[in-house]
N, C-alpha and C positions, 0 to 999 in steps of 0.2 A: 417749574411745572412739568412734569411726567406724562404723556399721553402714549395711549393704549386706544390702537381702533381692532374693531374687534372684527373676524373674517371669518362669515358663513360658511357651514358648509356649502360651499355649490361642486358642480360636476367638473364645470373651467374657469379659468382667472378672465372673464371677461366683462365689460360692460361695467356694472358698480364695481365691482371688487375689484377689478385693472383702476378704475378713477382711487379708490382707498388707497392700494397699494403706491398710489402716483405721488397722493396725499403725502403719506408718510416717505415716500424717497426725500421728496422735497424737505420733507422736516428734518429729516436725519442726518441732509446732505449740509443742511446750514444750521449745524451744530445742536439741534438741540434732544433731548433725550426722547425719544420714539423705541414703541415696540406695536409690532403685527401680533394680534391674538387670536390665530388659529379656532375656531370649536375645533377640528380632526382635518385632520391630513388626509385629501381624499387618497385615491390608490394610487392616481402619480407619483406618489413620494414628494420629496424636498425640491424634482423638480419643476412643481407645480408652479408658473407662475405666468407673467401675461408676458407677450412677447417683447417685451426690449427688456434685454438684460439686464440695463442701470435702476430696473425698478426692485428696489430691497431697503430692508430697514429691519434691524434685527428682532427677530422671533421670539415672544414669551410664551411660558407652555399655559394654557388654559388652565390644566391642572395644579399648577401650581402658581395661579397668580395671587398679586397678594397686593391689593389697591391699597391708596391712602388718600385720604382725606382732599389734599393738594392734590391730589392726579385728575386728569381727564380723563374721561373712559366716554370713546368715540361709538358708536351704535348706528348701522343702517335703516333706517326704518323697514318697519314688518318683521323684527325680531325682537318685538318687544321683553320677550324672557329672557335676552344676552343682558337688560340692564341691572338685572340682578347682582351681578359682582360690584358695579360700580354704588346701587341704591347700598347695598350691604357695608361698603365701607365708609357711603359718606362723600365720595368722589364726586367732581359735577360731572357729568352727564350729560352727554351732547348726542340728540338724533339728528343724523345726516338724511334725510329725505332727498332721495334720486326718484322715485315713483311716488309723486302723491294717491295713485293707486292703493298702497299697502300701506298708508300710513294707518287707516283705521280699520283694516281688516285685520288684521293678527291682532287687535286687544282683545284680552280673556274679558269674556264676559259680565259686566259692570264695573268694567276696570276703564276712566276715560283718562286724556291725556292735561286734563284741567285740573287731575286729582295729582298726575304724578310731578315730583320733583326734576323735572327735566327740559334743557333749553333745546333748541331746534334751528339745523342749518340748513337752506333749499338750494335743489340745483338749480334753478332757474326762478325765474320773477314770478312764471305761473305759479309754481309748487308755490312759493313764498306768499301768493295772495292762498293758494288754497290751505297752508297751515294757518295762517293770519286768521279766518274766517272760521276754523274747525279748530283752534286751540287756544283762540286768544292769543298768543304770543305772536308777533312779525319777524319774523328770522333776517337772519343776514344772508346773503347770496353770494355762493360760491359755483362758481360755472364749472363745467370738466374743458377738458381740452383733446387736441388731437395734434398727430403728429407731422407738422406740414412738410418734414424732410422727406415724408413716406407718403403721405397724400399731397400730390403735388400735380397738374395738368403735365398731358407732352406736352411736347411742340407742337404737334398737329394731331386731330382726330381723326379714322378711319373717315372717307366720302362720305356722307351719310346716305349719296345719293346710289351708292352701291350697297346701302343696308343699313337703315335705322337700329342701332345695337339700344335697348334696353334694358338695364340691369334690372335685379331685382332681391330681396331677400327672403326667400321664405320661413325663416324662422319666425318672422312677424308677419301673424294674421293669411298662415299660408293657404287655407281656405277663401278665404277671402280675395286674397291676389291671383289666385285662378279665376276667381270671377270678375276680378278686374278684364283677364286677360279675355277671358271669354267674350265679356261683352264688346271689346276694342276689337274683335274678332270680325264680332257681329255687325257692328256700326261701318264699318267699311273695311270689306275683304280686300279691296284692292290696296288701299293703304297698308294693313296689315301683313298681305304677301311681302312688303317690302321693309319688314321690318324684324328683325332677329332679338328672341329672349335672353338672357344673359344670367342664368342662377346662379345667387352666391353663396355658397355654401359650405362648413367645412375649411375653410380656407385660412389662414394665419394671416396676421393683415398684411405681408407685404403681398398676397395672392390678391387680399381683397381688394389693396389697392390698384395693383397691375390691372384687375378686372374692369375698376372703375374710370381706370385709366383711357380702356377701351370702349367706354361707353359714349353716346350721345343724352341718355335720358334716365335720370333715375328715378324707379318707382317707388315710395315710401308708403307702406304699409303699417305699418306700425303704431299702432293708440293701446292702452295709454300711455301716455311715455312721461318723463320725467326734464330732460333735457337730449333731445335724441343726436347720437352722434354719426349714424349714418349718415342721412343727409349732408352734414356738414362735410363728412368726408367725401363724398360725393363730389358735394360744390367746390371743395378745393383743389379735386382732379377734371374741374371743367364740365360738370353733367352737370342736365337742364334738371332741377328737380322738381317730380310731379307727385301731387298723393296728399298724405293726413299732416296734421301737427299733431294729436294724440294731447291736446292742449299744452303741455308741456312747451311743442318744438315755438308755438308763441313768441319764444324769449327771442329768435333770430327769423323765424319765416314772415315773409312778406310777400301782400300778394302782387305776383305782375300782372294779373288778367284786369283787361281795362271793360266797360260796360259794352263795348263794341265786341269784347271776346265773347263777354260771359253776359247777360244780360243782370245777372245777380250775382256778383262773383263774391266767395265766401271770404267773410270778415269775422274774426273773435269778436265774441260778445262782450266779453272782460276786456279791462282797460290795459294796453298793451304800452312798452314801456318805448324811450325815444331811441333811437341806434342812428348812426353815423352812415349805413345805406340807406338806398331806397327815397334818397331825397331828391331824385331827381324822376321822380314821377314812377320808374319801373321798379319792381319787387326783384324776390330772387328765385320764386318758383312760383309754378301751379296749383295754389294749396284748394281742396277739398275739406267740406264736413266730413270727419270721422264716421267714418261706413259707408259714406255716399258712394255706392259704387257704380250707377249709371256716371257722376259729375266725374271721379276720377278717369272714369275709359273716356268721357270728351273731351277731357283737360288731356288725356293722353293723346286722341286724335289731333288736338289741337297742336303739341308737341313737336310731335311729328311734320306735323304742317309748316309749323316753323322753320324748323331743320333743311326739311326739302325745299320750300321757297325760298329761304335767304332771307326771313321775313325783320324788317328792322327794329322787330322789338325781343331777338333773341341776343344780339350782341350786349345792350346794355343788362339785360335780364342776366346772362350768363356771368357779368361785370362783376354785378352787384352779388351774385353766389359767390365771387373768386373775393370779393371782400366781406363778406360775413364769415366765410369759414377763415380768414387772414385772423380776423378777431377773437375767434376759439383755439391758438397756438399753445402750445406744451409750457412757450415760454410765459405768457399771461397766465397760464391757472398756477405757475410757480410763482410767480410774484404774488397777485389773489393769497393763495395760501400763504404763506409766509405775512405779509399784511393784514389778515385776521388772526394770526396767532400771535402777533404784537399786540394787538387790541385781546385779545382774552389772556395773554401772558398779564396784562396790565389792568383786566378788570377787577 
């Protein structure tokens, strides 16, 4: 079996299209026949690709691809009109849904996904309930991963009592997280004076990481997401993380805020699946309703609180982040992968 994931145009190799390309190194590395299918080359050239250099798997040209029957032809969700090569030869046909967001946004019009010939794979347990419910089909689940040689904690974190460092990224919901910032402003200046922004920006991940390195608290911004991998690298460099799950982040956030923190502290509605943290009473962050922006700046003030008291529910809290992102390793989504390509090499 031949598989062909196919790669959007976008601007940079990050986020889905770094997780594809991860995909296919792993398949290619353990023998089996893989090619990356391009739409265009942006203007980088050939050196277009996501930062660690062992991610490659040999390149077929769009224009001249030429499917068969027996191939896979791999499809990110929300480019529904890439499956055309694959529907044209006959090929199965797999959508990888990373954003349950754009799974039914890009279908042309009276086109549903019940009509077409096509299986479906989720990043996470959420996505997977929300194809389940919107295509019939229950997909299998394939997590992404990150790279714990590069997101790693120091030794020790800046004082915090010489300056609360909170990161942040604006590329998600950057309107939004100035209002975060505002309001945590507002709610206690004096808190606040004592607490430094951290923007991440621009930055290639061993910057990102270095950043996060430096951080005490990470603010996640970010809905809707699919399986969100900030956070996680976050929690692997030792930041308390505060903010959304965007439903998606579901698959790994858990809440630490006890009814003493929060009098209602936010719980998914949808049935959330069992994980190996968090069984000892603490979560791994201060998760918020998606846009709740007053609940995010008190969950931030709260944060903070933590930090500067020495409060004893930051040690296991921070624990339990350093073992959920252990769980999302480069080396698990290589194994994952390769383990559901046994199972469709065999279907």
């Amino acid at each position: 079996m031949r598989t062909f994931f196919f790669l959007p145009p976008v601007r940079q190799a990050a986020g889905g299209v770094t997780v594809i390309r991860r995909m296919a190194a792993f398949l290619a590395a353990s023998g089996r026949e893989v090619y990356l299918v391009p739409r265009e080359l942006p203007e980088k050239g050939p050196g277009w690709a996501p930062s660690e250099a062992w991610v490659d798997a040999p390149v077929a040209a769009w224009e001249s691809l030429a499917l068969k029957a027996s191939d896979l032809w791999v499809v990110p969700e929300g480019w529904v009109n890439a499956l055309a090569p694959g529907l044209n030869a006959g090929a199965r046909c797999l959508v990888y849904v990373q954003n349950w967001a754009y799974l039914l946004s890009a279908l042309p019009e009276g086109v549903t996904w019940r009509r077409l010939p096509a299986s479906f794979l989720a990043v996470s347990d959420p996505v997977a309930q929300f194809v389940a419910a919107t295509t019939g089909q229950t997909p299998p689940v394939l997590r992404p991963g990150i790279d714990l040689s590069l997101f790693r904690a120091p030794e020790a974190k800046p004082d915090p009592r010489k300056g609360v460092r909170i990161a942040w990224m604006p590329r998600k919901n950057k309107a939004l997280g100035k209002q975060i910032q505002e309001t945590f402003q507002s709610l206690d200046e004096g808190l606040a004076a004592r607490c430094e922004w951290i923007e991440i920006a621009g930055l290639p991940a061993a910057g990102v990481a270095q950043a996060l390195s430096s951080a005490h608290i990470f603010l996640a911004t970010g809905f809707p997401e699919g399986c969100p991998l900030p956070p996680l690298e976050a929690m692997a460099c030792g930041c308390l993380p505060v903010g959304y799950m965007g439903f998606g982040g579901a698959d790994y956030m858990r809440q630490a805020l006890r009814p003493e923190d929060d009098p209602a502290p936010f719980a998914p509605w949808w049935p959330v699946r069992s994980v190996s943290w968090g069984g000892d009473g603490f979560g791994n962050g201060l998760w918020s309703a998606d846009a709740d922006i007053l609940g995010a700046a008190l969950h931030l003030k709260l944060a903070a609180g933590w930090l500067l008291s020495g409060s004893p529910q930051l040690s296991p809290t921070l624990a339990n982040a350093r073992a959920t992102a252990q769980a999302y390793g480069l080396e698990t989504q290589r194994q994952d992968v390769l383990d559901l390509w046994t199972r469709l090499e065999t279907a």
